[in-house]
N, C-alpha and C positions, 0 to 999 in steps of 0.2 A: 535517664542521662548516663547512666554507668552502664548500662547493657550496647548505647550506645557507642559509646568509649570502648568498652571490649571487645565489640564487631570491628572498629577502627585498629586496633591494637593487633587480633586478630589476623585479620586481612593485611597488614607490615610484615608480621612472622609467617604468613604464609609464603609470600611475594621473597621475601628473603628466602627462605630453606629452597622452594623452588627456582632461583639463582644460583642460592649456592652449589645444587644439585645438578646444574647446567640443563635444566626443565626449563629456563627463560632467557633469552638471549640479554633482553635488557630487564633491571628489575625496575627505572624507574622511578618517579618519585613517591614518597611516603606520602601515606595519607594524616598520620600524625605528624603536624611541623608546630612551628611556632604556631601559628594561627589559630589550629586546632586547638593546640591547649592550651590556649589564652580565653578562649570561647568555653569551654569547659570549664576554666576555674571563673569566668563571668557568670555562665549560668548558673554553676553553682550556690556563688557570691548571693543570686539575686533569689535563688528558688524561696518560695512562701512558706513560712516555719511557722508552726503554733507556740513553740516557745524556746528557749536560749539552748536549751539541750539540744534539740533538731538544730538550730542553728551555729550551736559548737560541733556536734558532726560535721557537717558541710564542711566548716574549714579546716577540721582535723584530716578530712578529707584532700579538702588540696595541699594541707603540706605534705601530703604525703606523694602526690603528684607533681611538687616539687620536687622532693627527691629524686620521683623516677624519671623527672627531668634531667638531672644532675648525673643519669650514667648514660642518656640516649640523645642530649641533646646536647648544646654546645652552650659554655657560661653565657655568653650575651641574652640565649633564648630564657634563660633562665631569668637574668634577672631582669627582660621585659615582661615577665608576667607575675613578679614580685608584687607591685603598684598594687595589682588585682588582689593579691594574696593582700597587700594589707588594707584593703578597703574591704575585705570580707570581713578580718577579723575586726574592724572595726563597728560593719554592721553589727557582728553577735554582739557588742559591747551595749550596743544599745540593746539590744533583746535582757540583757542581763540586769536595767532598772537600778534600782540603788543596790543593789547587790556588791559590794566592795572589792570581794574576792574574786569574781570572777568575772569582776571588769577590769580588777588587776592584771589576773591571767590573758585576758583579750590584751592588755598592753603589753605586758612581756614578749607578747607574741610579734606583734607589731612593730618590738625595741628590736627586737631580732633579727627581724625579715628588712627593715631599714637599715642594722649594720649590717650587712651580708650587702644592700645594695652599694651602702656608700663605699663604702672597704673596697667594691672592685670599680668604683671609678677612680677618677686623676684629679689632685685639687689644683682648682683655678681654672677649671673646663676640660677641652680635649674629651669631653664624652658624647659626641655627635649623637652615636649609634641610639642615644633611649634618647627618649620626648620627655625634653625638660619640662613640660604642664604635668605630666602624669608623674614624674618623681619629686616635683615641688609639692603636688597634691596630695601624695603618700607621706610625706615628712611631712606637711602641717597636720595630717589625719590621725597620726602615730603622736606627735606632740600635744595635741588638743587628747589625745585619750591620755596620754601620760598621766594631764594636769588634773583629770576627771577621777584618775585612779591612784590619785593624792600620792604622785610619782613626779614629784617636781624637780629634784636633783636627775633624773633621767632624761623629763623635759628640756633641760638645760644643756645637756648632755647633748642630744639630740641637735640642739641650734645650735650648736659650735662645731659639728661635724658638718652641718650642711654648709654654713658659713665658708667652714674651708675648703668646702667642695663649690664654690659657690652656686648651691641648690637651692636658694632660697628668695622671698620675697617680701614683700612689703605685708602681705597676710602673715607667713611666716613668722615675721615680728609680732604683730596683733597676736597671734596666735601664740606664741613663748609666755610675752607680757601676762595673758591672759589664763592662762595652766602658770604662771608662777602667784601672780595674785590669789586666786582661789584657793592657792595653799596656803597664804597670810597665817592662817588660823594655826599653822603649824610652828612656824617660825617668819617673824617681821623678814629676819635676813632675804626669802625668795621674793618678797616685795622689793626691799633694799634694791636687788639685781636686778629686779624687772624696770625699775626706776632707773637706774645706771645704762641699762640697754635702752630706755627714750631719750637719756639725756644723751649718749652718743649720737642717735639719729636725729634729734633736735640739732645737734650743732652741726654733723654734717650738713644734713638737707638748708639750713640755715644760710652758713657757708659758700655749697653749689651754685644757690639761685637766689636770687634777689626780687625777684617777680614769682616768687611760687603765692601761689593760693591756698587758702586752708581750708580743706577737706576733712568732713565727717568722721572718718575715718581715723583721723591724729585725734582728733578730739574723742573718738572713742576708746581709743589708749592711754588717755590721759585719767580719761573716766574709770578706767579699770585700774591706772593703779592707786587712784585715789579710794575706790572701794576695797582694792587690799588690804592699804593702810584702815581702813576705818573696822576691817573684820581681821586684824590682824591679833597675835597672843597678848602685844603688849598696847591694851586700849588707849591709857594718855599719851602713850609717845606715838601710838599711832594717827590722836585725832590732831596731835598738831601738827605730823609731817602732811597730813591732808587737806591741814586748812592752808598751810605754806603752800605747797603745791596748787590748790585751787588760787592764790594770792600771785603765785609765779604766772598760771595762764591766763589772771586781769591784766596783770601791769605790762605782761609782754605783751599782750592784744592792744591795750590803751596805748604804747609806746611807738608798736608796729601792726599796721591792722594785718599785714599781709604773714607776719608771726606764725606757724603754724599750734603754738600752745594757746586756740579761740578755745575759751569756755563756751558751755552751752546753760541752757535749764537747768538739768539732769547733773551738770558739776555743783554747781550751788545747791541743787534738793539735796545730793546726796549729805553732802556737810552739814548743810545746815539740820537735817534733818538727825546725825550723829549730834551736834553741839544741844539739842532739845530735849535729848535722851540723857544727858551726862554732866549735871550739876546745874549752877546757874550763869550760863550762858547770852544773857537777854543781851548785853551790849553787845558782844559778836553777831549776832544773829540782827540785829537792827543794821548793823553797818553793812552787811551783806543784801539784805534785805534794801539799802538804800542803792548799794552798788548794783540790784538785779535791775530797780527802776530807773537809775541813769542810762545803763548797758541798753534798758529796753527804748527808753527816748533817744536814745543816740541813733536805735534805730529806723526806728519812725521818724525822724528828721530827713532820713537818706532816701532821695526818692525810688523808687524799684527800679527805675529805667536807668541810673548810672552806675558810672561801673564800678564803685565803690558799694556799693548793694551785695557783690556775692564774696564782702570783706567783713562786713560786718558782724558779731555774736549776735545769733541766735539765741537770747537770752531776753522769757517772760515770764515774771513773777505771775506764780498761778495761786488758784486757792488754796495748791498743798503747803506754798511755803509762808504765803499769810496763815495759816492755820499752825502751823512750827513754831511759828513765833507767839499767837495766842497763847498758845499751849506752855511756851515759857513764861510767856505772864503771869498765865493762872497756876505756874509752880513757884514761881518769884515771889520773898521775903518783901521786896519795896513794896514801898508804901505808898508810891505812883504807879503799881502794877495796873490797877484798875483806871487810872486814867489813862494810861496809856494804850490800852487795849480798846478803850470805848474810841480813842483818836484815831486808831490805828482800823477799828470797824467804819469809822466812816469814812478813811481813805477806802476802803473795802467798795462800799455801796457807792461811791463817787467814780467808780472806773465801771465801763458799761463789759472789759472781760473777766470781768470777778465779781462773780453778788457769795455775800457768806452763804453756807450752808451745815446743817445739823451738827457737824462736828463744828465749824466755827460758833454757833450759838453756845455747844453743850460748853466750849470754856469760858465764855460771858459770862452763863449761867453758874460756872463752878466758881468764877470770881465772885459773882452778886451773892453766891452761898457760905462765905467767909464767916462767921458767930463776931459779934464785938469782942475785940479782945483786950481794948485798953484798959487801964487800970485809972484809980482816980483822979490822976494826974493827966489822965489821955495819952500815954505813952503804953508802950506795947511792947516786951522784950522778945527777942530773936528766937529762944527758944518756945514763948509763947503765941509769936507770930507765925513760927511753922505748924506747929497745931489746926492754922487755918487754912491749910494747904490741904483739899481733900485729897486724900490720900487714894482713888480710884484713878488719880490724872496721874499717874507713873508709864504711862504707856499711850499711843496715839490711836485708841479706839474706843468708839463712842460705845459700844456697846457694855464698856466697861464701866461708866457713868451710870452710879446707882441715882435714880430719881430722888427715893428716901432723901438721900445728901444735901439735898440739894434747897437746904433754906432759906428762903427768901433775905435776904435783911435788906432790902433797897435804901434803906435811909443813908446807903454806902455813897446814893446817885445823888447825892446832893453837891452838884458841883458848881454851883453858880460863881462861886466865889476863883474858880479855875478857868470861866467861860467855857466848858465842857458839859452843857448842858445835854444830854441824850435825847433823841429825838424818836417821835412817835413812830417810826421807819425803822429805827433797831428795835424797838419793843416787839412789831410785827412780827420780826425775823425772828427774836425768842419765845413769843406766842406761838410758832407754827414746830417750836423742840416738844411742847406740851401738848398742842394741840392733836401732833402725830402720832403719841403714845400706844393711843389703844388701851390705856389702863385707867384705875379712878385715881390710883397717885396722882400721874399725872394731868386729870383735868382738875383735881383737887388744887393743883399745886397753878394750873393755868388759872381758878376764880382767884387765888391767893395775891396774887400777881395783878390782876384786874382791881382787890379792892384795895393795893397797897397804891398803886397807881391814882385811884379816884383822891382817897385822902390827903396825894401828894400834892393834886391837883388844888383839891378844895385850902392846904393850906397855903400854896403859893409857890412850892417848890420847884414846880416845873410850868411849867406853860404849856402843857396840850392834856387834854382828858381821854382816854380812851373814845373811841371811836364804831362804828356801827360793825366795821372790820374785824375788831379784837371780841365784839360781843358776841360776833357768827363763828368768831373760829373757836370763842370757848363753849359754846353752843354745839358744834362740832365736837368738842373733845369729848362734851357726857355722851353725845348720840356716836362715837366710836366704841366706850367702851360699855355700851349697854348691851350687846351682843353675849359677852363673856363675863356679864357681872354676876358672883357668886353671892357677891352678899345683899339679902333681903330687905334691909334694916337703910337699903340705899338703891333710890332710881333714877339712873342717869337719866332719864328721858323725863321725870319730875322736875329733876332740875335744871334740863334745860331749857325748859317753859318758863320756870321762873324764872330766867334771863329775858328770856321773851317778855314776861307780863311786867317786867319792870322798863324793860326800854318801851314797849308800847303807853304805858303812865307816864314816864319820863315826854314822852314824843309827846301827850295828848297835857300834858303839860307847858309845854311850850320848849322843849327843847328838838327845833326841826329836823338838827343836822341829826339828829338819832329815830331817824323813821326808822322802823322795821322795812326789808326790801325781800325780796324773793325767796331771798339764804335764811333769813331768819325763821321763814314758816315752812320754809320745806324740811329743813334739819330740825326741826321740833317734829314735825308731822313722822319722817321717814324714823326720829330717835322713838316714837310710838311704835310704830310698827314695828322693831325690833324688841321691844322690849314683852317681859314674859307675865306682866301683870295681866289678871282676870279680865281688868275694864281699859286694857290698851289700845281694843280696837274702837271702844266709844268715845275714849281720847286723842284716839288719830281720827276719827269722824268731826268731831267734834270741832279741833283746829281746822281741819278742813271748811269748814262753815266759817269761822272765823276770819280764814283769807279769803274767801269770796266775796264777803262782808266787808274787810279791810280794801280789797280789789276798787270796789266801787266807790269808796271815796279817796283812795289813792292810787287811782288806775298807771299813774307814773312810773310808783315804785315796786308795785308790786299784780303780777297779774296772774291767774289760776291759768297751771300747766298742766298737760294729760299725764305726768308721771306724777301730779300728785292724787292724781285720782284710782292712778297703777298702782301706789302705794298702798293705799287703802283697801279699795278692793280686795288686794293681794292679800292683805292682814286677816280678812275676816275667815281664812282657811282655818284661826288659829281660835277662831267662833268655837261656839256650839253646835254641832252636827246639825241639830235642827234649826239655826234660824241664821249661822253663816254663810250657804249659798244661795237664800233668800235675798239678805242684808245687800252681797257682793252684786247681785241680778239685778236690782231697785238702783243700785249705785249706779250701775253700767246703762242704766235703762234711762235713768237721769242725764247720765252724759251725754246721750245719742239725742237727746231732745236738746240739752240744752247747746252742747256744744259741736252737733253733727255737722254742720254747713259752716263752720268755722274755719278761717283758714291760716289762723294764728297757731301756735305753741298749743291752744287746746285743745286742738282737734282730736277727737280718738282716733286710735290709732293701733294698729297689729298689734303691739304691745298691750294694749288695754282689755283687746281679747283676751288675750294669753292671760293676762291676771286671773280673768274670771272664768277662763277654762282649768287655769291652774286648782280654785278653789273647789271646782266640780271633780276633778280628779285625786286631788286628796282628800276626798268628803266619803267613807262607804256607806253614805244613803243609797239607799237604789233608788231606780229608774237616773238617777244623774248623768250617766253616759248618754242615755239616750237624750238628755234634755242638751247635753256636752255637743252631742253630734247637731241637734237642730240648728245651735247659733253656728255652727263650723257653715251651714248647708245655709242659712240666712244669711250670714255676710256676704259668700260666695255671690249668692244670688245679686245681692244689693247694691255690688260691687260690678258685676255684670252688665248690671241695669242703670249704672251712672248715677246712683241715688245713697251712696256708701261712699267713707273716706278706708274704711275697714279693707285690706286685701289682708284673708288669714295666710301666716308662713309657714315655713317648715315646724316651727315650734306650735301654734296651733294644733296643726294634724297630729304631732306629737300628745301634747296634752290630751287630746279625745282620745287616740290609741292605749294610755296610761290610763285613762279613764276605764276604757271599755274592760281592759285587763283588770285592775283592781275591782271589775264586779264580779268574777267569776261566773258568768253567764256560760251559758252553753253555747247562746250566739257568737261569743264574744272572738273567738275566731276567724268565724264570717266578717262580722263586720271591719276587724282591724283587716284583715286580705282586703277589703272593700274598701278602705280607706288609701291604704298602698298603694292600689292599683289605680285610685280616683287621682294619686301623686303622679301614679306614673305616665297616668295619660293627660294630665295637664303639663309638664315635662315636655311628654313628644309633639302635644299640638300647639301647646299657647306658650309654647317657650322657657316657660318657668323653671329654671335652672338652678332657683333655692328646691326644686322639690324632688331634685334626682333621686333617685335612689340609691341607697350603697347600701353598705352589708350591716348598719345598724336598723335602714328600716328595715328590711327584711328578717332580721331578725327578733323584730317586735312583733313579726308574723308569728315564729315559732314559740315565742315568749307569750303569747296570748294562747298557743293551743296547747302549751305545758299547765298553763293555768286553767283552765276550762276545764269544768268536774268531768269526772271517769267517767268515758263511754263504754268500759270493756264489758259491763255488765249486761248493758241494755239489749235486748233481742235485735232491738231494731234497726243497729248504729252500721250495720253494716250498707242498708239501704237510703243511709244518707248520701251516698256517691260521694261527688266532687267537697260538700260540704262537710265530711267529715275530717274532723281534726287529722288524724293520723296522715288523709291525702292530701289536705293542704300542705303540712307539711313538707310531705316527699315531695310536690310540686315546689316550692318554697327552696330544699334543701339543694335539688336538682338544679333550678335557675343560679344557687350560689356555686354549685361544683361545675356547672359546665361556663361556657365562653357565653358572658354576656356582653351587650351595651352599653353595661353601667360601672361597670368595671368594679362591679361587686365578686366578694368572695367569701368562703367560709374563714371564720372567728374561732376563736379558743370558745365562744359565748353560743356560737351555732351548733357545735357538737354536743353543749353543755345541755342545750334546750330540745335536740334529738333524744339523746338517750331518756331525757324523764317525760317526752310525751311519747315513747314508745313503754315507758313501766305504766305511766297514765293511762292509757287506752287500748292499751294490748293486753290480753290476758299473757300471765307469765309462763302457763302450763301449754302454750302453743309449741307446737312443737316447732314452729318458725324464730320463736323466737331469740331463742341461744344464738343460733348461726348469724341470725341479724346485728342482735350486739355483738358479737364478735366482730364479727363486718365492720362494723360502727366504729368499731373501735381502733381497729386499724387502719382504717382513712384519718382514725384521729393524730394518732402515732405519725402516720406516712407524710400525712402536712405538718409536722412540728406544731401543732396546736394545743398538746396536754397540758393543760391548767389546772391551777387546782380545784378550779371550779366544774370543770369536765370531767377532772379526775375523780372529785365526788359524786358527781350525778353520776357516772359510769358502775361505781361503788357499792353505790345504793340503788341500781338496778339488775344487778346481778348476782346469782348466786354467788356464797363464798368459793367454791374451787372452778368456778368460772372465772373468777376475779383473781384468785393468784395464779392461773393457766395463762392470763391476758400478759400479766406483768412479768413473767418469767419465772414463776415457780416458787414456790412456800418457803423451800429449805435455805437460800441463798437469805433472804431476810432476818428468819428464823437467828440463824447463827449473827446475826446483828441486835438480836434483840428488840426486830421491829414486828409490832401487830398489824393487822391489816388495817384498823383504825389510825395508827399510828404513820403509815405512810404517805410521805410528801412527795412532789415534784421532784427535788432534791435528792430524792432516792432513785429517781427510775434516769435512764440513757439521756443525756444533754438532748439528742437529738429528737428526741420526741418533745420538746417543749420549744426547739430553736425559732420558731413565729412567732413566740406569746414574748408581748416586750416587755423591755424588763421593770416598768411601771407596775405590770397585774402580779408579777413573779414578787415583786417587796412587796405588795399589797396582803398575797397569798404567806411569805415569810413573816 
């Protein structure tokens, strides 16, 4: 750009001296006019900066081409390419992030170049010559940076100058209001005046028209300085000039719909959501909370087609601001807080656009977790009733909500005597805070709840008894945290059978409505299977029998699904070498008799393979690959022949490939290439579009001939041809480097699997060899692929001063204090890693 500019500039002084030297009769127009340099400080404005330094040049840049504006051109040309000059420096502003100072500086610059513009026009118009879009655009740009660069009296400054220039517009305002609130925090006073500036255009626009409509827009100004006030220095005098203000634009909206101070949602969340935070607020927040659901029925009354439709607020109690008011109950000292929370949940579940959720439970739950605190008199003192206030509920996030806390006392829910009896429907809702945990707290604390429930039940308290519902999702709760359970002395998946063995007694007793249904034997079955006990997988066998047993005399409720047979199966990886892919083979062998021609939920199914290819693959018995491969080449067939529900998928062929590798066969090579290429040509002929190829399968090509014992010894390895590891490879490696079909390419994982089947199979004293990893290694470099996983197998296949010769030399390290062991990714050129995402880069950090 600047070479270009100085050819331009050039070629002016040349054309001049040769006029002036009577060398040219005419000299002509310039090539630098207006235009030119308006285009010059644009490109500059826009060129692509890696960061706020390159992008503070650029416009240190053009003011400097301001200047040489200012002795070769004329003031107008100047200050039309001002506009440009301050949307430059407004981009840097943004390169510069929370950086304070030198988003500062980006504003001063911007204050500048906007006085200099206003200064030479006329106030009250008469400035034809510039385009008022582009000077209206540069003064809200320089104002919104003012208010970012916590420059509010400048902001302010700035709309009083365009005012009297009258430069200004309806953003303009938005924009002032908007850099003077976000300063609140400094001083209420720039709120105060952001407030003064709507109340003037309120009463003007007011005033004007009588038939205006309220637009978004007002209501977004209103919203803004109601969040000044709410983050302003002085917080109580702030939250009430915001709750007055949100109270000016109801009564004005109720009084006049056509009003332009219409509340919205987002007016009421904000406040309400300040009154939740800041003492005990519960009756403010209920009347507001009343006034969002009148606003909202006022407007569901109005049909959409009249024309009082685009008059009405936009105003719908959501979940966040029933959850606000929760949250103040379960901070509130009354002693109707708990009834009133449980009334205010079943307005909750009675509106079909608000069902509670975990944060609305986690405060039920921190209500129902209160300790008694009366004294013998039944009476409770203020200081002793804050004590019951769990002290985690100071802030609106669940995650804050220690479980521990959280002890049951339900004899709180005795409410018959208030007609506020809770129903089995909100239990659910706090069933699934426990159920979702993941931890044994709380499924501890979900049976806790279940047997407080039954007792309630048995002595009359309530009217409904837990249900087949509450028993599956506590069921659920031991079979989530069986996964991650450290302690011994406890097995979720024990006990959740014991839920099980007690509702199928209960059921075989006579209590119907608590059959066991699908949920209950699958999450026992699937809580076995996770769990790390000796005899887990004769206990997921074992349930398994039992629902096929239950299946048959209550085929209604419950029916045998092929994922629980996947489940199983799958389990027995976790067998004993010797009698778990037996166990898994007899299971699978089972299913295909009993439930092959099925056309229900049992049928086997691709997944059911995959289970029992699974366990042949994490098994290192030999021969397994090969028994791996037959059912792959049996389905296929079966499946061919119309006599199979089985078509194996991409995961299949996978699991045999993992198979074949984890034996370290000498074939094993072969046969994954075999396998590939059996993907690839089902692919091109039979359509099979799960079984493309891309640069993972192929790279389980080269993963399998890295793994394959050394051939560099054998005499004979060279007379294997085509089958030899080293040339599949290069065949392999070749298809990923050049232009395929498949739109495969080389991996940080392909280089990584090169280098260590060329230390595997290569003798290292070849004299081919060096030159080769080097080679290697700069195709590794040249695609952005260095991993640290390439970077290690590179490492560890090459001499030491081969390896700091790769990387740029010993002594540059050296004086860092790095060993060759000791170096990262992190150390070497950004640009040799630029492919590798930055998923494998944290993984390798």
């Amino acid at each position: 750009v600047e070479s270009i500019f100085y050819s331009m500039k050039q070629r002016d002084e040349q054309i001049k001296w040769s006029a002036d030297n009577a060398r040219l009769k005419d000299r002509g127009s310039k090539i630098l006019n207006i235009f030119s340099y308006n285009t010059l400080i644009k490109t500059l404005s826009k060129l692509p900066t890696n960061s706020w330094e390159e992008s503070h040049q650029c416009c240190l840049r053009i003011d400097d081409i301001i200047e040489e504006m200012k002795c070769s051109t004329s003031p107008n040309a100047v200050m039309q390419c001002l506009p440009n000059a301050i949307m430059a420096w407004t981009k840097c502003a943004e390169e510069a992030g929370k950086d304070k100072e030198r988003v500062r500086l980006c504003a001063d610059k911007t204050g500048a170049h906007i006085d200099a513009l206003i200064n030479s026009m006329q106030p009250n118009g008469g400035n034809d010559n510039f385009s008022a879009n582009n000077i209206i655009r540069a003064v809200n740009n320089s104002i919104a940076l003012c208010g970012r660069a916590g420059m509010p009296s400048k902001a302010d400054e700035l709309f009083a100058k365009a005012k009297e220039c009258n430069t200004y517009n309806l953003e303009t305002l938005s924009t002032v209001i908007d850099a003077l609130c976000e300063n609140g925090l400094e001083d209420i006073a720039h709120v105060e005046q952001a407030n003064k500036y709507l109340t003037i255009f309120e009463q003007d626009k007011m005033r004007m028209s009588r038939t205006t409509v309220p637009d978004m827009k007002f209501t977004a100004m209103y919203n803004s300085v109601i969040s000044g006030y709410l983050n302003c220095d002085t917080k109580k005098i702030g939250l009430e000039q915001a709750h007055a203000l949100l109270a000016h634009m109801v009564s004005s909206h109720e009084s006049n719909p056509r009003h332009i101070a219409r509340p919205n949602t987002t007016s009421f969340a904000r406040v309400m959501s300040a009154l939740s935070h800041r003492g005990d607020n519960t009756k403010r927040l209920e009347e507001l909370l009343s006034k969002m659901e009148a606003l909202h029925q006022r407007r569901n009354n109005v049909p959409t087609s009249s024309r009082d439709a685009e008059l009405v607020a936009n105003v719908a109690p959501n979940i966040v601001v029933y959850n606000l008011l929760l949250k103040s109950y379960a901070r509130s000292n009354d002693d109707e807080a708990l009834q009133s929370a449980m009334k205010l949940l079943g307005r909750m579940e009675s509106r079909p656009d608000v069902k509670p959720d975990d944060i609305s439970n986690s405060y039920i739950l921190a209500l129902l977790s209160r300790k008694d605190g009366a004294d013998a008199n039944g009476t409770t003192s203020s200081s002793e009733n804050q004590k019951l206030i769990n002290p985690s509920l100071t802030s609106l996030d669940i995650d804050s909500l220690n479980i521990d806390d959280l002890n049951l006392n339900l004899d709180d829910l005795n409410l018959n005597g208030q007609n506020q009896v809770p129903t089995s429907k909100s239990f659910k809702s706090i069933m699934n805070v426990y159920a979702t945990t993941g931890t044994l707290e709380g499924a501890e604390k979900g049976a806790e709840l279940i047997r407080k429930l039954e007792e309630m039940h048995s002595s009359g308290e309530i009217g409904f008894k837990p249900d087949i519902f509450l028993y599956n999702k506590q069921m659920n709760a031991w079979s989530l945290c069986e996964r991650n359970n450290n302690d011994e002395s406890i097995s979720p998946a024990g006990k959740a059978q014991e839920i099980l063995d007690s509702i199928c007694e209960k059921y075989e007793g006579g209590e119907e409505e608590l059959s066991p249904n699908d949920v209950s034997f699958s999450v026992c079955i699937h809580a076995w299977t996770k769990s790390n006990l000796p005899d887990a997988a004769d206990r997921a066998e074992q349930l398994l029998r039992r629902k096929e047993a239950f299946a048959k005399k209550n085929c209604s409720n419950v029916q045998i699904k092929s994922t629980d047979y996947n489940s199983v199966i799958s389990k027995f990886k976790d067998d004993k070498p010797l009698t778990g892919p037996e166990r898994a083979t007899l299971l699978f062998e089972e299913m295909l008799q009993k439930y092959g021609s099925s056309e229900d939920q049992t049928k086997p199914t691709a997944s059911t393979l995959n289970a029992l290819l699974d366990v042949y693959a994490k098994c290192y018995k030999r021969n397994l690959a090969d028994k791996a491969h037959g059912y792959l080449n049996r389905m296929n067939q079966s499946h061919k022949e119309g006599k199979g529900s089985i078509l194996p998928d991409v995961i299949s062929y996978r699991s045999v490939i993992d198979a074949w590798i984890r034996q370290w066969h000498k074939d094993s090579p072969q046969k994954v290439d075999g396998l590939v290429k059996e993907m690839i040509e089902k692919y091109e002929h039979e359509g099979r579009t799960d079984l493309r190829p891309d640069s993972n399968s192929l790279n389980l090509v080269l993963k399998a001939c890295s793994h394959a014992p050394a051939m560099w010894e054998e005499t004979n390895s060279t007379e294997k041809g085509d089958d030899n590891p080293i040339a599949i490879a290069n065949r392999v490696f070749s298809t990923l480097k050049g232009k395929n079909e498949y739109g495969a390419t080389p991996t940080h994982a392909t280089y990584s699997f090169m280098f260590h089947i060329y230390r595997q199979h290569m003798n290292f004293r070849d004299q081919r060899y060096p030159p080769l990893m080097r080679t290697l290694w700069k195709h590794c470099c040249r695609d952005g692929l260095v991993s640290q996983f390439s970077l290690d197998s590179f490492r560890d296949s090459v001499l030491e001063h081969h390896f700091w010769e790769a990387i740029g030399g010993e002594e540059r390290f050296e004086r860092l204090g790095i060993t060759r062991e000791d170096i990262r990714i992190s150390d070497l050129p950004k640009e040799w890693s630029r492919n590798v995402t930055e998923k494998i880069k944290a993984k390798a950090s």
